[in-house]
Structures are given as structure tokens and as C-alpha cells.
DRENLOTI-831251 format. One record per residue (C-alpha): residue in one letter; x, y, z. Coordinates in steps of 0.001 Angstrom, whole numbers, plus 524288, in hexadecimal, padded with zeros to 5 digits. Example, Ala and Ser with C-alpha at 12.3 -4.5 7.8 and 13.67 -1.06 7.14 Angstrom:
A8300C7EE6C81E78S835667FBDC81BE4
# end
This chain:
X50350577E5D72FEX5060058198D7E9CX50EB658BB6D7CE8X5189D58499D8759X5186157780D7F53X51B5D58086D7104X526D458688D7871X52C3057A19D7CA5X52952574E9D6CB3X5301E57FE3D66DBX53C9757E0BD709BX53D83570A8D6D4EX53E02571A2D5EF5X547B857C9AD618AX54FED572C8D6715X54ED956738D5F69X559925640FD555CX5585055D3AD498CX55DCA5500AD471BX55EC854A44D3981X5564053E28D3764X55A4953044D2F72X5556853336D2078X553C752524D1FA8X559DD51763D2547X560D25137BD1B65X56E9450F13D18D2X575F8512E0D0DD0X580CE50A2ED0823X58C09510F2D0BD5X5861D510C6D1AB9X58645503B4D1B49X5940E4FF3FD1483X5966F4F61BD0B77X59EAC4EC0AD13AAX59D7E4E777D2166X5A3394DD35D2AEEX598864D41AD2598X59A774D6F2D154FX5A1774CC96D0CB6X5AD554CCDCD062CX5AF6E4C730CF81EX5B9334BB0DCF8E8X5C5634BD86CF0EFX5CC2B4B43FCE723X5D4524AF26CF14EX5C8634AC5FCFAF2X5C03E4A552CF0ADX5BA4A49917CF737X5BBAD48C9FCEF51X5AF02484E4CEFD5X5B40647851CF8DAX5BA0848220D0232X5AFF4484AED0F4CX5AD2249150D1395X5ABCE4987ED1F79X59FED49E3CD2346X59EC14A74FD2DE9X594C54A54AD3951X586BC4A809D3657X587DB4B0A2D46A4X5937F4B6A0D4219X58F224BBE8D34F4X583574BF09D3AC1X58AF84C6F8D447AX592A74CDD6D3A36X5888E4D272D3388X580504D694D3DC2X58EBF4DF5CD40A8X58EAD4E52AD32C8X581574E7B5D33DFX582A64F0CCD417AX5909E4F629D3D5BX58A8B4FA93D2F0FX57D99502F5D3436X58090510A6D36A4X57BF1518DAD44A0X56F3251F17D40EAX56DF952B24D494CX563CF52DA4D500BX55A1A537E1D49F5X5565C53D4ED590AX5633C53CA1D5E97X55DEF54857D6989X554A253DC9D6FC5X56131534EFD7389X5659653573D807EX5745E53BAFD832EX577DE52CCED8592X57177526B3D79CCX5783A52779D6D8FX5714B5308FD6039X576B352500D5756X56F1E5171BD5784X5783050DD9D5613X576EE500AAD4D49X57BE04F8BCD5A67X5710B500BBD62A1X564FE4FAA1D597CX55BF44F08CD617FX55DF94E1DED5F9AX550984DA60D5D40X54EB44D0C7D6750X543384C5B9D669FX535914CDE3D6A2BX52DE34C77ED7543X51F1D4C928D779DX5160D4CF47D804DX507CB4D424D8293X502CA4E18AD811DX4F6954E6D4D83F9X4EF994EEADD7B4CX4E28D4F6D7D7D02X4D7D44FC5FD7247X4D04D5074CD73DDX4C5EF501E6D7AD1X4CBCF4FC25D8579X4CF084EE33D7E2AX4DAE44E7A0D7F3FX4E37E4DD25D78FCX4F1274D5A8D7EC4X4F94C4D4E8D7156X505B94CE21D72DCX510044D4A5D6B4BX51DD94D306D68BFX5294F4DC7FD7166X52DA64E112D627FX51E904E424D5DD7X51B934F332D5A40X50F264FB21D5C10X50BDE4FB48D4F76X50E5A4EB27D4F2FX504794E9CED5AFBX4FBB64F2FFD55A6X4F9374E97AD4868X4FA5C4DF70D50A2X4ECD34E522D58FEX4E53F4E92AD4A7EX4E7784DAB3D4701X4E1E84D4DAD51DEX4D67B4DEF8D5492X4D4494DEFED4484X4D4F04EC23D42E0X4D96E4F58FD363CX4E8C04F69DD36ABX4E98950529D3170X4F652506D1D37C6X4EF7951178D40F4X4EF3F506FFD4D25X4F72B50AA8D577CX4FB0150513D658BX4F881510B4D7265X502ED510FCD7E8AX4F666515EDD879CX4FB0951B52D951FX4EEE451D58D9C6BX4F35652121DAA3AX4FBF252B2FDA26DX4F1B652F99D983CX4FBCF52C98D8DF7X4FB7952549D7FB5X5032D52520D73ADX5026251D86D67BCX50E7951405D6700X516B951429D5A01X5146750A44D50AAX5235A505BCD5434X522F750587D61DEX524BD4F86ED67F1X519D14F593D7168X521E44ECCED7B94X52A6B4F91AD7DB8X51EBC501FED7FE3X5173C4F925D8823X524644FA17D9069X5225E5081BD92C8X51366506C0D9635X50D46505E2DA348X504574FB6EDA8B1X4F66D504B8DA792X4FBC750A6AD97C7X4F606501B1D8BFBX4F7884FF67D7E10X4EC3A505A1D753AX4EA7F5002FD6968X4E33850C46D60BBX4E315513A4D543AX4EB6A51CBBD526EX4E91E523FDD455DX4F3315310ED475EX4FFC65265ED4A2CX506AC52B84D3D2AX4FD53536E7D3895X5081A5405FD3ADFX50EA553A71D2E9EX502C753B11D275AX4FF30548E8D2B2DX509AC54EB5D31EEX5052C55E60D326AX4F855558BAD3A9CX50232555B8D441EX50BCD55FCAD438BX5048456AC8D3F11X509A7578C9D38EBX5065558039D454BX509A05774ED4F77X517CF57747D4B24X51A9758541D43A8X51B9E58AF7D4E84X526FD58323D5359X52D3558622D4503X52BBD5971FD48D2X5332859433D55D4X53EE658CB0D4FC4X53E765903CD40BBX54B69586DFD4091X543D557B75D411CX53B02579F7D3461X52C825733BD3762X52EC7566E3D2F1AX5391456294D3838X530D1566B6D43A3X5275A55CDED3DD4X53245551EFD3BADX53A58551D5D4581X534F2555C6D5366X540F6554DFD5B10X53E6555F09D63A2X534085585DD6B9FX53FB354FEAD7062X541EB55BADD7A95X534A455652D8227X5396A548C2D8373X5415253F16D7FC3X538EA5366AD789FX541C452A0CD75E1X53BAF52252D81A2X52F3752BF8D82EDX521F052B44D7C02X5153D536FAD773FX5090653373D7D7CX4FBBB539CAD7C2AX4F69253D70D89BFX4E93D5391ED8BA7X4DF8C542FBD93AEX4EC1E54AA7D95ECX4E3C155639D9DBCX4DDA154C5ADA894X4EC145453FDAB7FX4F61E54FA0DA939X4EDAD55C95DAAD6X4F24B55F93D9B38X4EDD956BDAD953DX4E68F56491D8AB6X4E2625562FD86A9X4EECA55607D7B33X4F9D65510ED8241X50499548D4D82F9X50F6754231D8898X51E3A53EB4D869DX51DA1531F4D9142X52AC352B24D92C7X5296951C75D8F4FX52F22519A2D9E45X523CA52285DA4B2X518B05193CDA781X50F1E51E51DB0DBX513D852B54DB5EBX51417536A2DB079X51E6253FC6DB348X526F353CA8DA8F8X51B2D54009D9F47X51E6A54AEED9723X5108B5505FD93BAX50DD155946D8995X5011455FE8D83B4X4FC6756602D7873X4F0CC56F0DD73B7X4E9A8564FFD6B49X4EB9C558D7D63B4X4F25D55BBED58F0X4FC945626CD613BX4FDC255752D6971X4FF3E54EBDD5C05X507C955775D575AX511AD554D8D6289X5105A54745D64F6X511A6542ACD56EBX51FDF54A95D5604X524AC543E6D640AX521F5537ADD5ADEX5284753D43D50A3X531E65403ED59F9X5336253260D60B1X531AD52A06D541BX5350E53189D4882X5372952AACD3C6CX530E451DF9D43C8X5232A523A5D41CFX52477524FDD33D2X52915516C4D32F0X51CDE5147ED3C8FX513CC51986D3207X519FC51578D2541X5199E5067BD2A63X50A4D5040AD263CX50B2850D3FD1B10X5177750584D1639X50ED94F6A6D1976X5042B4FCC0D112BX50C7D5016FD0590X511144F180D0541X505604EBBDD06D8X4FC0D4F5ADCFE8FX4EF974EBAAD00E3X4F0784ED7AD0E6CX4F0BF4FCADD0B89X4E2494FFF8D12E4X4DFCA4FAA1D1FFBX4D8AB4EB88D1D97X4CA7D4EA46D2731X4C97C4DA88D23EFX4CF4A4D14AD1C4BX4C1024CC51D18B2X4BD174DB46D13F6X4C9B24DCCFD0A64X4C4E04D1A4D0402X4B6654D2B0CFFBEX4B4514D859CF3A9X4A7A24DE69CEC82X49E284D573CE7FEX4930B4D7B9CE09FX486474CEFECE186X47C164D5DECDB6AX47BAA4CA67CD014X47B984BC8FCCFF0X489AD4BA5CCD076X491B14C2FFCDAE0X49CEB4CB22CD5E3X4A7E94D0BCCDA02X4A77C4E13ECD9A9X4B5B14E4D8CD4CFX4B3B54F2ADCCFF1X4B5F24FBAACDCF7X4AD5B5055ECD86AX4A1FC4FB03CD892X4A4EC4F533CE40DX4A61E50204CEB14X4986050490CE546X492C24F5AACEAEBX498444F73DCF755X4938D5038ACF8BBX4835F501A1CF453X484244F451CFCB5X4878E4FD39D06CEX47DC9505DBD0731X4745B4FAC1D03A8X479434F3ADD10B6X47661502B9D18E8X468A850058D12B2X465514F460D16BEX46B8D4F7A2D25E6X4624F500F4D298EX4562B4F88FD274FX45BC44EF87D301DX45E974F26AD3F33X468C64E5E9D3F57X46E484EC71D4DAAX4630D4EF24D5403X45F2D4FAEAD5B88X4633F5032AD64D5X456A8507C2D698CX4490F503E8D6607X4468E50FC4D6077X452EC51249D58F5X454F7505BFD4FD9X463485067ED4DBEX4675950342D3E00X473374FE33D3B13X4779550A6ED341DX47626511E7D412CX47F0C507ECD48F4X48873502D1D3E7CX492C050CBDD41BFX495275055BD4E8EX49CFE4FC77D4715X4A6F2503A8D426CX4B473508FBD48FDX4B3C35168FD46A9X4A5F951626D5064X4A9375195CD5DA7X49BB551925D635CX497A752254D6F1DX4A338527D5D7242X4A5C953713D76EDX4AB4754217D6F3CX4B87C540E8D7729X4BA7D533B4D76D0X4B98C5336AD6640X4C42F53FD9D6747X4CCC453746D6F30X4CB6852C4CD6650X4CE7D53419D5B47X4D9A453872D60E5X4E09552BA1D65F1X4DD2E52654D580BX4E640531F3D50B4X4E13853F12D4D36X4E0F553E2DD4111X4D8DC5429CD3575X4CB005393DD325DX4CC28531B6D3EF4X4BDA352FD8D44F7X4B392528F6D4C93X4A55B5299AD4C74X49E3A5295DD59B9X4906752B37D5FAAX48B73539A0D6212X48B9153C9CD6EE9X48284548E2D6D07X47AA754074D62BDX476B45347DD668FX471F253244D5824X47E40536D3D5207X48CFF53446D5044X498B053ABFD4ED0X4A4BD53AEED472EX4B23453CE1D4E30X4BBBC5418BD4339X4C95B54517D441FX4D06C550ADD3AA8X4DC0F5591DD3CA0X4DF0F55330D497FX4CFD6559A9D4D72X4C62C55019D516DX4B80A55399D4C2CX4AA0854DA6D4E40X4A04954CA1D43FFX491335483ED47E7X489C653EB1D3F20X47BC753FFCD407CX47191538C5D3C58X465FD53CE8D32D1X45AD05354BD2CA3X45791533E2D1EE9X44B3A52D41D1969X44B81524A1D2584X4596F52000D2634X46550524DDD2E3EX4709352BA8D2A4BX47BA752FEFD315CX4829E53E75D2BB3X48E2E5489BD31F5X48A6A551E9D27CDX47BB355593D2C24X476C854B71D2272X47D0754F0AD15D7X4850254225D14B9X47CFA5368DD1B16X4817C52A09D1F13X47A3851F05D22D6X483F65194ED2D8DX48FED51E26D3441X4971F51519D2B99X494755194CD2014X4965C52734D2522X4A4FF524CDD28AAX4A7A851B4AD1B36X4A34652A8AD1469X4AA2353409D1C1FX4B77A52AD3D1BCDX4B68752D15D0BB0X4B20453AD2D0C8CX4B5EA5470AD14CCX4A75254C7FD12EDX4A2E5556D2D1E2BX4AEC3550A4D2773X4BB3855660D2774X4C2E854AEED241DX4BF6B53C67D1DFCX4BF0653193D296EX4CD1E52B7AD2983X4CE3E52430D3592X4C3E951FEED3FEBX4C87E51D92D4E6DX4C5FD50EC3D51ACX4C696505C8D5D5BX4CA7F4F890D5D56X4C7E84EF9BD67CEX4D4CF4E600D69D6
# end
């Protein structure tokens, strides 16, 4: 960043104090007593009820009452672990009393928008989350729940967006929107990288030299607990947006900024506090610690949810494409009787030469037709239409900005047409936050296509089968293909 904006970092974290944080929620016995209002006494000798004697009972309201008292009366304050961001008249201390009563959740409609321009009315509960909504969408446009889904507050008269948190309640966010901003619904495959691979985001350089100004304050609780960014806002009713073509609407110094908005602000922008940065990861960098920041320990509950649903239900452990898929199994019909294959090894080896027996048998036959009269197009040369990770004849900008809306993260890619090449392709491939292009040609050999990105040395004979081998091996790329970028219509 520029040197005013490192001054302004360095004063901050100067400033900021340090607050101890809960270890953990839980109660320990002597916190919570071992008697109360609502507890029973043993009867003495005196008290003992004969059997033809009746009883009083207390009212079922009443004990309900009482015990709803012992309940509030035996939970201790928990203090609040960012007591700075409270306002002089607000108290540091959340009080049992001051938690929210549930109250019956009504419905309404929301809007939502895909990628290419699609839309769908879902009607949700006032109590339903992002990350409910967003399951809600892969179920009814059949996609692969991943957990990478995620749900876009766009602001286009503002050039803003942000990604909402997977707790965020969308009734109270829809509040906040005006009538030209939109729901996205998109992939979103950096949401909780930072946990994953947390020096991408907060690399050695980017915060050392923070540690040389104020040697007090060690770098692993730099990384922890960000407190000093609470100096450029107050983010308890405030959100971080991305700014969108930041240069053409706010004259920035470079395409990587972003935004503290207010949730109140709406359509002007005065109250905007815009901010910029030198490149991407910087701009990463900062926006994942206001979330930090904002959130804290919510974000790590955020993430853990699907990793804990996947640890209890193991078979659901990879992501399922179709109930009819999960349950063929491997046959084998080369007798008279059909069998079943159960040795993986073998049925690896089937699937594999009935493969490549099926690639044979496609390029005798032109089952799509042709482009041209004097270009028959095989289906080996069109197949790749098909998939997701195609994106067709789309410029070198618009697959960088699809990469990065999707999460910069390492093996995310698309394939596209050439634009310099009208005979070849190109692989878009993301690694270390750097977005790279790799160009698969094609080559002839004994009178059949191939397509390779290594002048021929590996040959392929579709785009398919070229992305199935680079996703198991690294070969000439610099990393395996992880992730591709997909749009789903709604």
C-alpha cells in the first residue's frame, strides 16, 4: 500500500489494546451452583406423605416460570471480547436478560440472480441464513453442494459487492439494500481459505514491517486479533465491500479497492469510506482481517459446520453428482452370463479401455454435424462444450474477473476459445493468488486430432480427457486443477 495508508496501519496497531478472548463456552460446576429457586428438597420424616393423603402440585405456568427464573439468575455475564467497539452508552457486559426472545418467523420473497442474468423468486423464512438459502438454491438448480456456494449483496449504482456470511440472516440484509442492488447467487471458493492457508493471506512481508515499528506487539497476535482496524470504523452496523471498476467511479489509483459502507447508506456516497491497495493480495489481506475483525470466532464456527456434517455422515464425505450415478456398479459382459466387477483395480482397468474404446468409435462418426462444409466437426473436437469448466469465446479480462469473484485460490480454472487462435484454446489457471494462461494447441497424428499444452509431448484426444489428466497430475503446470469456475443458470 502507499506510504500514507502504512503510516495510518502502523498508528493503529500502536494504539490498539489487547483484550482477552473466551477460551471456551463452557460452564463449570461451581459456576452454575448446586441449588436454585427451582431445586427440590428431600421430605423429612415428619413430611412423609401417607399413600391416601392428596398432594399438591404446583401449576404447570408457575413452575414453568420458576424455572425459566433459575435458569436467567444461574448464567454468568460473559464479557464482551471487543468491549472498544461499544458505544460510551452501551454496556461491555451482555447480559442474560439482554439475549433475543424467538418470536414465530413469517415469510417473504427474495429475489435472487445467477451469473448470467437468470433469476429465481425463493420464498424463505424471516429466521433463514445465507448459507440455508444457498442449499436451498443447489437443491432446486441440482447442482454439487461443496459448501463453496455463496449468496452476493451486489450494489451496482455504487460498484460495491461482498460475500454475505454463512450466518447472516437474509431478511435483515435485504432491509439494508436498495431497490436497483440484487442477490448473486455464485461460487465463492476463497470464503474460508484463510483458515486453510493463512500466510497466503497474511503474508511475512506484508505484516513484518508493522512488527519493526512496534516490537511490543508480536506478529502472531497481529495475525489473531486485528483490533486496530477498529480506528477506521466502527464496524458493528458497517460492512467490507469489493469496489467494482473502482478507477472509472471513484477516480482510485488502481482497480484493488474497497469500501467500509454503513448498512444505513443506500445510494449516496459520502459516508463511503474508500480505501485502495497495490494489488490483490493486499487488498485480501485487509479485507479478510476486517472479517476477522467483525466476526471473529463466528467464522471458524462458519467453516467447521460442513466439516463437522461430513465427519457424521462419512458416506456423504465427497460431493454426490446423481443419485442414479452412486449406484451403478461395474459389470462385465464379455461372456455369456454378465458379472459384477468387484475388484477396484479391475474395474478401474474396464472403465478405463471402454473408454478409450468409446473415443475410438466417436471420431468415425460426425453425430453433431458440421460447422462448415469443409471442416467436418467430430465429436472429440466439440465435446468440451458440455462441460462447466468451458467458458466458450470469452476475452482474456473477462476469465481474470471470473477467477477472481470465484476465490483466488490455488487450481481454480476455466478453459476458453483462443482469441489469437481460432483453432486453439486456452487454459485460465489460478496459483499463488497469480492468474496464468496456458495455450492448448492442436497437432495431427496419423490422421487423428489431438489436443497438447506441452508442444505435443503429452497428447490428448479431447479437452476432457486433457483436464481428467492434469486434475491427477501437476505435469508441465504449476499446480494440479482443484477447482473450475462454473455458472449455473437458476
Amino acid at each position: 500500500m502507499n506510504s500514507s495508508f502504512e503510516s495510518l496501519y502502523s498508528a493503529c496497531s500502536m494504539q490498539s489494546e489487547s483484550t482477552p478472548l473466551l477460551q471456551n463456552g463452557q460452564l463449570s460446576r461451581s459456576q452454575l451452583g448446586s441449588s436454585g429457586p427451582g431445586a427440590l428438597q428431600p421430605l423429612s420424616p415428619r413430611q412423609k406423605v401417607q399413600r391416601s393423603q392428596p398432594v399438591r402440585i404446583m401449576a404447570v405456568r408457575r413452575l414453568q416460570e420458576e424455572e425459566q427464573q433459575f435458569r436467567t439468575s444461574s448464567l454468568p455475564a460473559i464479557p464482551n471480547p471487543f468491549p472498544e467497539l461499544c458505544s460510551p452508552a452501551s454496556s461491555p457486559v451482555l447480559a442474560p436478560g439482554s439475549l433475543p426472545q424467538s418470536q414465530p418467523a413469517s415469510k417473504h420473497d427474495v429475489k435472487v440472480f445467477s451469473e448470467d442474468g437468470t433469476s429465481k423468486v425463493v420464498e424463505i423464512l424471516a429466521d433463514m441464513t445465507a448459507r440455508d438459502l444457498c442449499q436451498l438454491l443447489v437443491y432446486k438448480s441440482h447442482c454439487v453442494d461443496d459448501n463453496s456456494w455463496t449468496l452476493v449483496e451486489h450494489h451496482p449504482h455504487l460498484g460495491l459487492e461482498r460475500c454475505l456470511e454463512d450466518h447472516e440472516l437474509i431478511v435483515q440484509v435485504e432491509s439494508t439494500m436498495g431497490s436497483e442492488s440484487k442477490f448473486l447467487f455464485r461460487k465463492n471458493y476463497a470464503k474460508y481459505e484463510f483458515f486453510k492457508n493463512p500466510m497466503n493471506f497474511f503474508p511475512e512481508q506484508m505484516v513484518a514491517w508493522c512488527q519493526q515499528t512496534n516490537g511490543s506487539i508480536p506478529q502472531s497476535q497481529l495475525l489473531q486479533e486485528p483490533r486496530h482496524l477498529q480506528l477506521l470504523a466502527d464496524l458493528e452496523d458497517s460492512n467490507i465491500f469489493s469496489l467494482i471498476a473502482g478507477k472509472k467511479l471513484y477516480s482510485a489509483p488502481a482497480e484493488y479497492g474497497f469500501c467500509i459502507k454503513p448498512n444505513r447508506v443506500r445510494n449516496e456516497t459520502k459516508e463511503l469510506r474508500l480505501l485502495c491497495a497495490e494489488d490483490e493480495q493486499s487488498r485480501t489481506c485487509w479485507m479478510t482481517a476486517f472479517r476477522l475483525l467483525k466476526y471473529g470466532m463466528l467464522l471458524y464456527q462458519n467453516y467447521r459446520i460442513p466439516q463437522q456434517r461430513k465427519a457424521m455422515l462419512p458416506h456423504f464425505s465427497t460431493p454426490v453428482r446423481s443419485v442414479s450415478e452412486n449406484s451403478l456398479v461395474a459389470m462385465d459382459f464379455s461372456g455369456q452370463i454378465g458379472r459384477v466387477i468387484e475388484n477396484p483395480a479391475e474395474a478401474q482397468s474396464a472403465a478405463l479401455e471402454e473408454g478409450h474404446a468409446w473415443r475410438k468409435r466417436s471420431t468415425r462418426m460426425n453425430i453433431l454435424g458440421s460447422q462448415s462444409p469443409l471442416h467436418p466437426s467430430t465429436l472429440s473436437t466439440v465435446i468440451h462444450r458440455t462441460q462447466h469448466w468451458f467458458h466458450g469465446r470469452i476475452s482474456r479480462e473477462e476469465s481474470h474477473r471470473i477467477i477472481k469473484q470465484q476465490g483466488l485460490v490455488d487450481g481454480l480454472f476455466l478453459l476458453r476459445d483462443s482469441q489469437s487462435n481460432p483453432k486453439a484454446f486456452v487454459l485460465t489457471l489460478c496459483h499463488h493468488q497469480k492468474i496464468k494462461h496456458f495455450q492448448i494447441l492442436p497437432c495431427e497424428d496419423d490422421g487423428q486430432i489431438f489436443f497438447s499444452l506441452d508442444d505435443g509431448n503429452t497428447k490428448f484426444s479431447d479437452l476432457i480427457q486433457l483436464v481428467e489428466f492434469y486434475q491427477l497430475n501437476k505435469g508441465v503446470l504449476p499446480c494440479k486443477l482443484k477447482h473450475h469456475c462454473i455458472r449455473v443458470a437458476l
